[in-house]
C-alpha positions as CSV (number, residue, x, y, z in Angstrom):
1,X,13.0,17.2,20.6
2,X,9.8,18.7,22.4
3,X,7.1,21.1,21.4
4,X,5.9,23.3,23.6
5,X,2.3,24.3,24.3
6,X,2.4,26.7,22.0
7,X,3.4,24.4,19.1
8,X,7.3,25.3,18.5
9,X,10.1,23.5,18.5
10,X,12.4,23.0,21.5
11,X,16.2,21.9,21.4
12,X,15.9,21.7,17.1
13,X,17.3,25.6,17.1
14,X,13.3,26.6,16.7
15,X,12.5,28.2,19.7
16,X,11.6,31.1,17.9
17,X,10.3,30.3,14.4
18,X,7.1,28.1,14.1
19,X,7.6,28.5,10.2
20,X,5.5,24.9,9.2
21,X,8.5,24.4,6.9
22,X,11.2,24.0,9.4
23,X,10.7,20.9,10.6
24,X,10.3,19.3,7.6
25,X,13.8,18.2,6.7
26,X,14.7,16.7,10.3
27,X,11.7,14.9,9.6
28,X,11.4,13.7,5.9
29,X,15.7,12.9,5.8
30,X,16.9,12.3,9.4
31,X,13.9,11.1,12.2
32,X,11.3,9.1,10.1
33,X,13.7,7.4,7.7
34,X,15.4,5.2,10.6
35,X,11.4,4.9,11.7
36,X,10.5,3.3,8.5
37,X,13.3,0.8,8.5
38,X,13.8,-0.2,12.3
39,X,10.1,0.3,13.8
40,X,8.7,-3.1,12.2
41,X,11.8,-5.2,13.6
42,X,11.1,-3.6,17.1
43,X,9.5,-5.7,19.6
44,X,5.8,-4.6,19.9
45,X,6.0,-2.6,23.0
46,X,9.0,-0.5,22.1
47,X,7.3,-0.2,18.5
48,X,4.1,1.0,20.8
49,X,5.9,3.3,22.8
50,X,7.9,5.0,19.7
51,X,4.7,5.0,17.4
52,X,3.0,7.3,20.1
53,X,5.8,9.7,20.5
54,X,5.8,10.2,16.6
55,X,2.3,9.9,16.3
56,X,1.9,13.6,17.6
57,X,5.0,15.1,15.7
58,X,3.1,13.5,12.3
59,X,-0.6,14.6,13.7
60,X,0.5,18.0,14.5
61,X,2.6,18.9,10.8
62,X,-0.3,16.9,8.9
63,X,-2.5,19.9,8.5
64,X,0.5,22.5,8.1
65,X,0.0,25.0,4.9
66,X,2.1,24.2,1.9
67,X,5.0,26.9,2.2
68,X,6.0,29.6,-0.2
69,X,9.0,27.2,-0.9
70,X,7.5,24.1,-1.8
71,X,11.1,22.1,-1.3
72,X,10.6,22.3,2.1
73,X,7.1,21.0,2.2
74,X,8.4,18.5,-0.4
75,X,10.3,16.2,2.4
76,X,6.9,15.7,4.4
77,X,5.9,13.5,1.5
78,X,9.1,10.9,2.6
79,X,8.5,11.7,6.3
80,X,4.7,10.6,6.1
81,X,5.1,7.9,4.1
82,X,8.2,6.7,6.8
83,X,5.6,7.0,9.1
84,X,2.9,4.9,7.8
85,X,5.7,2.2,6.8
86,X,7.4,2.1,10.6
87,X,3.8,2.3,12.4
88,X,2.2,-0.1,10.4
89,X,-1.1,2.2,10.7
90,X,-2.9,1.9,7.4
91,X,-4.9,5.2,8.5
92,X,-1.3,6.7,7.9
93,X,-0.6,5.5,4.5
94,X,-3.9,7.2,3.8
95,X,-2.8,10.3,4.9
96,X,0.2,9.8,3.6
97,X,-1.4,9.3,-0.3
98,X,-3.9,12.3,0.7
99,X,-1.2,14.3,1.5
100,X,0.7,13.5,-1.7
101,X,-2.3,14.5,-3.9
102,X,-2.6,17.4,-2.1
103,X,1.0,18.4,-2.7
104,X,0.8,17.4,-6.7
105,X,-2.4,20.0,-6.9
106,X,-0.1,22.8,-5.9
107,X,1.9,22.5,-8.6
108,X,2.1,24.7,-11.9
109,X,0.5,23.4,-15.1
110,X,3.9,22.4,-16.6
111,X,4.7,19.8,-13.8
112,X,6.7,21.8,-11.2
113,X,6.5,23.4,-7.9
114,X,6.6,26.9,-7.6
115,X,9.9,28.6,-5.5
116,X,7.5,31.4,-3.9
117,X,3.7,31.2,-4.0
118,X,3.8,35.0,-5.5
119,X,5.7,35.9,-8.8
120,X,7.4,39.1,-8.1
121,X,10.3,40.9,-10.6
122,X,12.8,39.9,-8.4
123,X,11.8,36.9,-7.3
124,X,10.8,34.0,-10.0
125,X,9.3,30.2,-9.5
């Protein structure tokens, strides 16, 4: 998995779509998960090397937009949250908490997330 300079995906079929939602479910249910179990039984130095190479996935997605479909930006709350645990970086679980309160502001007085951003007739939260 690489991103290229100009911030999409390589090799995760996203050459062509920087949509800030796509990468969240590799993220949130495949990559970080393993991260948040494995990464504090690593020896330090593999731990290192691992946390740096996620560090810019997380740092880059951190300040994404919310998407229209909030399900998709939903599995960045497990993949931050992975993060903090398998980095041990207490900045991170910051960011991950900051994150989550941003995420819970979104939603619609009656306790759920919205399917599009804009109501239309034909399409409906």
């Amino acid at each position: 998995m690489t991103m290229g300079e100009d911030e999409v995906w390589r090799g995760a079929n996203a050459d062509m779509d920087p949509y800030p939602g796509f990468m969240a479910f590799v993220m949130g249910q495949k990559t970080l998960p393993v991260f948040a179990l494995a990464g504090p039984q690593m020896p330090a130095d593999v731990r290192t090397v691992w946390t740096e190479g996620l560090r810019h996935v997380v740092d880059r997605h951190f300040a994404d937009p919310l998407t229209s479909a909030r399900n998709q930006s939903s599995h960045w709350l497990v993949a931050l949250q992975c993060f903090a645990e398998g980095s041990g970086d207490p900045r991170y679980q910051e960011l991950a908490r900051s994150w989550a309160q941003r995420f819970v502001a979104g939603q619609h007085p009656a306790g759920f997330q919205a399917r599009v951003a804009v109501q239309t007739p034909l399409i409906s939260g």
